[in-house]
C-alpha positions in Angstrom: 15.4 3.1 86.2 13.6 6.5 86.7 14.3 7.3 90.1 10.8 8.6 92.2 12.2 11.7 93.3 12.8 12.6 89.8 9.5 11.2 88.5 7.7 13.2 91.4 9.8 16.2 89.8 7.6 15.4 86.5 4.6 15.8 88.0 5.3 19.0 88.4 6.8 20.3 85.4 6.2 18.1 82.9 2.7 20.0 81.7 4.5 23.5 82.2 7.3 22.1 80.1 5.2 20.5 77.4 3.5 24.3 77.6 6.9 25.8 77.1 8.0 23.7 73.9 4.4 24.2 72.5 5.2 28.2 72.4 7.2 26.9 69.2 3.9 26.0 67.4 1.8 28.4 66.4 -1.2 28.5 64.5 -2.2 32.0 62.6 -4.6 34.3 65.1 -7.4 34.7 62.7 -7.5 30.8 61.8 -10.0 28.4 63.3 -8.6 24.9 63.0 -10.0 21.9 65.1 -8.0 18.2 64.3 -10.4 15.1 64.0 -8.7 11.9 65.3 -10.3 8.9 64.9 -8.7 6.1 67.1 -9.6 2.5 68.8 -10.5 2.4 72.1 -8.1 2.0 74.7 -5.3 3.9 72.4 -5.9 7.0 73.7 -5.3 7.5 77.2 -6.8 9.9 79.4 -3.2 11.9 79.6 -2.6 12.3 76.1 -6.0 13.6 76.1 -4.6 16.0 79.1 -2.0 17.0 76.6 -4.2 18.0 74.0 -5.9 20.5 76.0 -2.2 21.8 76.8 -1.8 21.7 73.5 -4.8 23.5 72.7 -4.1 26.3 75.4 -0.7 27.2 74.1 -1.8 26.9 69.6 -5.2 27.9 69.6 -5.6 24.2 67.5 -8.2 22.1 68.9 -8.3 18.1 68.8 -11.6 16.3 68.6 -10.7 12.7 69.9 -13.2 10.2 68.0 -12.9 6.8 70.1 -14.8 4.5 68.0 -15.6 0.5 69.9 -12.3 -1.8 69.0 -14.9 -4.1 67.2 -16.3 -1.7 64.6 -12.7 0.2 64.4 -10.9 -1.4 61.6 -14.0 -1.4 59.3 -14.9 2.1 59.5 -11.0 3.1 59.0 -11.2 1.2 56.1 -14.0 2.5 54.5 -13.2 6.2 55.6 -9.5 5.2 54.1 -11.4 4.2 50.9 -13.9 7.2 50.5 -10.9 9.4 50.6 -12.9 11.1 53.8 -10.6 9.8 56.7 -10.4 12.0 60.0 -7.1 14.4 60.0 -5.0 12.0 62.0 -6.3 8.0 62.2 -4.7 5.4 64.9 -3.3 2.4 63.1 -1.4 -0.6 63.9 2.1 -0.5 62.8 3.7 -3.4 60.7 5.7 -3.0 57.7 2.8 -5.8 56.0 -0.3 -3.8 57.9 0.9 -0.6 56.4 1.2 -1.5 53.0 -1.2 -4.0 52.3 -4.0 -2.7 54.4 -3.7 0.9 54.9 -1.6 2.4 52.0 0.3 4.2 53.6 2.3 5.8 50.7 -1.2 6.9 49.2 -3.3 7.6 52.5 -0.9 9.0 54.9 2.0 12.1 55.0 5.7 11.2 54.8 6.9 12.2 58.4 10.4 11.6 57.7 11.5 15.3 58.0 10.0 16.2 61.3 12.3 16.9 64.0 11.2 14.2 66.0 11.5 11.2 63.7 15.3 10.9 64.5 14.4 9.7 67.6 12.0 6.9 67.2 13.3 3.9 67.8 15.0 2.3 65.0 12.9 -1.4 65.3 9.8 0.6 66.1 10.1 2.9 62.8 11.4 0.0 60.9 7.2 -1.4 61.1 6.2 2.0 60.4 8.8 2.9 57.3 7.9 2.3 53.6 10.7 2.2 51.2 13.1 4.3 54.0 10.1 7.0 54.9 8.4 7.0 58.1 4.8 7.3 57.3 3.5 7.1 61.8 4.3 8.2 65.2 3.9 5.2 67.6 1.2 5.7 70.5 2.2 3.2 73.2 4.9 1.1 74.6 5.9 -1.7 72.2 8.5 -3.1 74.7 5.6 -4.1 77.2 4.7 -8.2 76.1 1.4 -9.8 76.5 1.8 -12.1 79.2 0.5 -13.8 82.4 -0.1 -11.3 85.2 -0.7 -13.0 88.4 -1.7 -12.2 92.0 1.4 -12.9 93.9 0.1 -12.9 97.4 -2.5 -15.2 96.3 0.5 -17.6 94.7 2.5 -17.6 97.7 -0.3 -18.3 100.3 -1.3 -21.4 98.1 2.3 -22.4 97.6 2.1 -21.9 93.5 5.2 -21.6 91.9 5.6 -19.9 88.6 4.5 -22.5 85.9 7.4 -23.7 83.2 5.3 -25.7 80.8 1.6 -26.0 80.3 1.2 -29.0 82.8 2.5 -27.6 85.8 0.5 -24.4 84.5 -2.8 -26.0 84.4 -1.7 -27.8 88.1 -1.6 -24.0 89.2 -4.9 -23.2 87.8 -6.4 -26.6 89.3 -5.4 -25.2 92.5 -6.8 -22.3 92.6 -10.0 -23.7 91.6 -10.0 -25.9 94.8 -9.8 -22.6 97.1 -12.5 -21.5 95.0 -10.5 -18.5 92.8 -11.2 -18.6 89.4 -7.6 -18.7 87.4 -8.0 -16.3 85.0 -10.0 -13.5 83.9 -10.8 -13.4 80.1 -13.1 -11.0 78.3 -13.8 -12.3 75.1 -16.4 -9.9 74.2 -14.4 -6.9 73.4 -13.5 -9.3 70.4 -9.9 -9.0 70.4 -8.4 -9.3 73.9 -8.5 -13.7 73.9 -6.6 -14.1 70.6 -3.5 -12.1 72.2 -3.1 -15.5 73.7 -2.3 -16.5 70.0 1.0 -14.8 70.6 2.2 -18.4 71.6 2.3 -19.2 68.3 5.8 -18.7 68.2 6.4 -22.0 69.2 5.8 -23.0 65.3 8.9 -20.4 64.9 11.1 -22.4 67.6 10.7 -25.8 65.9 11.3 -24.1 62.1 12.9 -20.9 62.2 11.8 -20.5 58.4 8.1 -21.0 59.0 7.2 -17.2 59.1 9.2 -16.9 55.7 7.3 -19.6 54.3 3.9 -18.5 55.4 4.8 -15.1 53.8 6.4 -17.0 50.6 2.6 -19.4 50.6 5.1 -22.0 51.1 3.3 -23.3 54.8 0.2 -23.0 55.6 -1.5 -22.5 59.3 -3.7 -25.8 59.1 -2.1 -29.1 59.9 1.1 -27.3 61.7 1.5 -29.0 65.2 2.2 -26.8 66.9 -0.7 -24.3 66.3 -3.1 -27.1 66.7 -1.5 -27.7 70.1 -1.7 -24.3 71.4 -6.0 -23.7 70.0 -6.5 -27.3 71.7 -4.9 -26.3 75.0 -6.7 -23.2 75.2 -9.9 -24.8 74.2 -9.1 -26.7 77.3 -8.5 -24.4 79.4 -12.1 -23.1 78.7 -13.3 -26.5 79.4 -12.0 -27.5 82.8 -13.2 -24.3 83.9 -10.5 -21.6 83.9 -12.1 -18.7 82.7 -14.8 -18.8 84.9 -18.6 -18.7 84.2 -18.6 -15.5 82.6 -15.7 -15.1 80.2 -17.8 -14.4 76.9 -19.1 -11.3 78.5 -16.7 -10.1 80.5 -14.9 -7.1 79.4 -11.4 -5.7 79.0 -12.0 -2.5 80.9 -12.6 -4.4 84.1 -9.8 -6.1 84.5 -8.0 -4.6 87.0 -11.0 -4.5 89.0 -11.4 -8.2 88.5 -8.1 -9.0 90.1 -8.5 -6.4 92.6 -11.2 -8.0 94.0 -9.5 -11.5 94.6 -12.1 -13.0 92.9 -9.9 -14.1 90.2 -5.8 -14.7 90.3 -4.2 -13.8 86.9 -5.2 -12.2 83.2 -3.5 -12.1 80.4 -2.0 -8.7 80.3 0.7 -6.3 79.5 3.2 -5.2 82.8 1.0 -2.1 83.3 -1.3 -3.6 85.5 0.4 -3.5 88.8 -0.5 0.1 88.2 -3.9 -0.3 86.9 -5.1 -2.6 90.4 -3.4 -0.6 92.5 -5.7 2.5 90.8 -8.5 0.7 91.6 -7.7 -0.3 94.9 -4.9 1.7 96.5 -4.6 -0.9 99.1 -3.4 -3.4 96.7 0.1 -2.6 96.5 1.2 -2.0 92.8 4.5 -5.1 93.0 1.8 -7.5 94.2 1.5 -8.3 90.5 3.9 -10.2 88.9 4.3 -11.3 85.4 5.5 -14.4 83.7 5.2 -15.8 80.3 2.3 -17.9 79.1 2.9 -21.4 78.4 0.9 -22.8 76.1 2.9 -25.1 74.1 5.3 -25.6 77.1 6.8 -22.0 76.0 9.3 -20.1 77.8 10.5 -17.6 75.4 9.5 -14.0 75.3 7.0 -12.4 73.0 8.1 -9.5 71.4 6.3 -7.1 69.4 7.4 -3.8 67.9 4.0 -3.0 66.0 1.8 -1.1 68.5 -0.6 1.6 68.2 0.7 4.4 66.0 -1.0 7.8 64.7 -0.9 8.8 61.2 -1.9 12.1 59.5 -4.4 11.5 56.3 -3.0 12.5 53.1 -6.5 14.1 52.5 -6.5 16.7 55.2 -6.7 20.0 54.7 -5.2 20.4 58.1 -1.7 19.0 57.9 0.6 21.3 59.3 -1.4 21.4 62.5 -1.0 17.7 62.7 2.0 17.7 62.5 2.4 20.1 64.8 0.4 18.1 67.2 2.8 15.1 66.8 5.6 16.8 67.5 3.9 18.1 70.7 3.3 14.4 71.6 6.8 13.2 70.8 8.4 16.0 72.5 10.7 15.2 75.9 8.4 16.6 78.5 5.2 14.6 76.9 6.5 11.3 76.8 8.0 12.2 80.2 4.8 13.0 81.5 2.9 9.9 79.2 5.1 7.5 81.4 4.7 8.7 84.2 0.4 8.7 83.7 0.3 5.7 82.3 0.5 2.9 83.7 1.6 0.5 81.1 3.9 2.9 79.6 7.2 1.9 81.2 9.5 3.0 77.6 7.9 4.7 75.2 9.6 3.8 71.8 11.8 7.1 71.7 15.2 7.7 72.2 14.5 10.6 74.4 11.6 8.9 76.6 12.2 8.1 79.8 12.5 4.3 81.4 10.6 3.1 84.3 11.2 -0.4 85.0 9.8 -1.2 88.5 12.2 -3.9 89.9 9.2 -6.7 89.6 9.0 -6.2 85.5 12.6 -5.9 85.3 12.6 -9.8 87.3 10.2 -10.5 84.8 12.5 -9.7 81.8 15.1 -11.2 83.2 13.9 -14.3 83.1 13.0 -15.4 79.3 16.5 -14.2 77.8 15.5 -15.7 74.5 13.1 -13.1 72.7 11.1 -14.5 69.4 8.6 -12.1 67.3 5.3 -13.0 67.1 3.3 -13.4 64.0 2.0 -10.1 64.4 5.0 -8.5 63.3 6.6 -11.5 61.7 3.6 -12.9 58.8 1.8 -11.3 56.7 -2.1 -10.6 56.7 -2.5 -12.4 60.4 -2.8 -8.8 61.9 -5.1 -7.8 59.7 -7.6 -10.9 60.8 -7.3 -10.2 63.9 -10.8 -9.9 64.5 -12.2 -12.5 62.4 -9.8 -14.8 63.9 -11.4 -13.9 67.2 -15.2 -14.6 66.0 -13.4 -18.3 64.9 -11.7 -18.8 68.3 -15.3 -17.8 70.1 -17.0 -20.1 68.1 -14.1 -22.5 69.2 -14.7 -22.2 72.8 -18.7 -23.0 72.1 -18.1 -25.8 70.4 -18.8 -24.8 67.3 -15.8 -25.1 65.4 -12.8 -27.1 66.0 -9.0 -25.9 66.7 -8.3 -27.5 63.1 -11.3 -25.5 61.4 -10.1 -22.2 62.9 -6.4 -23.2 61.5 -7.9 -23.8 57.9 -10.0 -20.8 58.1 -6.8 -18.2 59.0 -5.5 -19.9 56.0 -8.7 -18.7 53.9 -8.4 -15.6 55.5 -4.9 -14.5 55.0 -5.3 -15.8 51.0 -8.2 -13.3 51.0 -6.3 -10.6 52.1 -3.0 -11.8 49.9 -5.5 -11.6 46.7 -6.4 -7.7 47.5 -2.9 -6.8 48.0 -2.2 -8.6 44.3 0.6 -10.4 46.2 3.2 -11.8 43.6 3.1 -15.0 45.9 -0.5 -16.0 45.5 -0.9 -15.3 41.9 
């Protein structure tokens, strides 16, 4: 736990520190050089942005951040990544199938395995950033932060609600809070990407057959007709149904969540274990523990999701600039900037690095606690579901309209994944 004396100790030092270990990076007097990096919204935050001007101060190297809509993000990557024009560093999602398959890494992006700073990643967050034993990217955010159920506790206890355990008694919560006239939960399915995290549940197909990732990566299973996925689209198509997501769901977006739960108006979101933080930044009188956390339970789950792809920044084999990138990662992976990420960020409670400082509030730590038995999501565990992220997205809105059933958006992952199998020349779909 990271005490608050010595986090308040950070605040002090931790830019003149990153200032001090930037004097070791240098760029010649009489060069010019400004870094291009091109990244999704929301994976740049505001203090790594703080750092770069620090950065900038103490090299004489400028960064040009490029936030580009989360929508239209992986297709211009792509196409940059194709032109052989990409910015100097790019954001990508890690995944040892993302990497490969969709990004090509070992063509498109510099071999980081020699910097100073690789030793301390760690190990299960290189592992989805390593081709053949190289480290190809530097990750951005906190991969040990799960998507799950962030609720308004005060709200719970003056209704009575008790934690849900299974999808009935989770929908008997969200009932209730419809009779005291509080929507349940705030989605924002118009940033295109936030309602399919709730697809993480789909590690319920893993719990009844441990082997189903391998045989979806072998083409041995398929995502149509498994009962468990169909389960978990139905419930949610449900949920959108009796009313949970409120009127405006389909134009809500992401960036007002916290506001949205600050306001009382609604009582949970699906959400990493940040927003404590995040409400309490936009309304210091709701007190940052009033949030609490617990898994969501579609499928009756009540395992934890874990992830170890997140965000990551890679440097573009193209760029004529690659020294200075590197120099700017090891800036960013350097003991005082990850000290002074976590403490700026509210969702970064451990960075992935061995020398990044923890800090669990006792509420998350409750929240970990709880599900002892950890499963990876399909993210990180199948091949080419990342990648259709989006697309799955447009299928699960048409979903919620009424336009396509929970089977059709099964069959059409299935099209979807053989698609992106039949670029990648995979040996199993030959």
């Amino acid at each position: 736990m990271l005490k608050k004396q010595w986090m308040r100790a950070i605040t002090v030092s931790a830019l003149a520190g990153a200032m001090a270990a930037a004097l070791t990076f240098t760029a010649a007097a009489d060069e010019d050089i400004t870094l291009t990096f091109m990244a999704s919204q929301d994976w740049i935050q505001d203090a790594e942005m703080k750092l770069g001007e620090k950065f900038t101060e103490e090299t004489g190297i400028k960064v040009d951040y490029q936030i580009v809509p989360s929508d239209q993000y992986e297709n211009l990557l792509m196409t940059k990544l194709n032109n052989g024009e990409c910015t100097d560093l790019f954001g990508g999602q890690s995944s040892q199938f993302s990497i490969v398959n969709q990004f090509h890494v070992d063509q498109n992006a510099v071999d980081l395995s020699g910097e100073e700073w690789a030793a301390n990643v760690e190990p299960a967050a290189a592992f989805e950033l390593s081709v053949d034993g190289k480290l190809y990217g530097q990750p951005i955010q906190d991969v040990s932060a799960v998507w799950a159920v962030a609720y308004n506790r005060q709200i719970f206890e003056d209704l009575g609600l008790e934690i849900p355990t299974d999808y009935a008694s989770f929908c008997d919560v969200c009932d209730k809070l419809l009779e005291a006239d509080i929507i349940p939960i705030y989605e924002c399915v118009s940033d295109g990407w936030h309602h399919v995290c709730w697809t993480e549940k789909a590690i319920a197909a893993t719990e009844a057959d441990p082997e189903y990732p391998d045989k979806l990566n072998r083409n041995e299973a398929t995502f149509a007709g498994n009962e468990q996925l169909i389960t978990m689209f139905s419930e949610l198509k449900e949920m959108v149904d009796k009313g949970y997501f409120g009127d405006n769901y389909m134009s809500n977006e992401y960036a007002d969540a916290p506001a949205s739960i600050a306001s009382g108006e609604y009582a949970m979101v699906l959400y990493n274990q940040g927003l404590g933080v995040e409400v309490n930044a936009a309304d210091p009188d709701f007190p940052v523990d009033n949030i609490g956390y617990f898994v969501s339970p579609l499928c009756d789950n009540q395992s934890l999701n874990v992830n170890y792809c997140g965000p990551s920044r890679f440097i573009f084999s193209g760029s004529p600039n690659i020294d200075a990138a590197k120099q700017y990662l090891a800036f960013m992976a350097s003991d005082e900037s990850l000290a002074y990420l976590t403490e700026n960020v509210g969702k970064f409670n451990q960075l992935p690095y061995l020398n990044a400082p923890s800090a669990y509030s006792d509420v998350i730590q409750e929240f970990y606690d709880r599900y002892p038995n950890k499963v990876a999501v399909f993210q990180a565990s199948v091949k080419y579901y990342n990648p259709a992220w989006m697309d799955i997205g447009a299928d699960m809105s048409a979903m919620f309209l009424g336009e396509m059933t929970p089977e059709e958006v099964l069959e059409d992952i299935d099209k979807l994944r053989s698609e992106q199998a039949a670029a990648a020349k995979d040996e199993y779909w030959s």
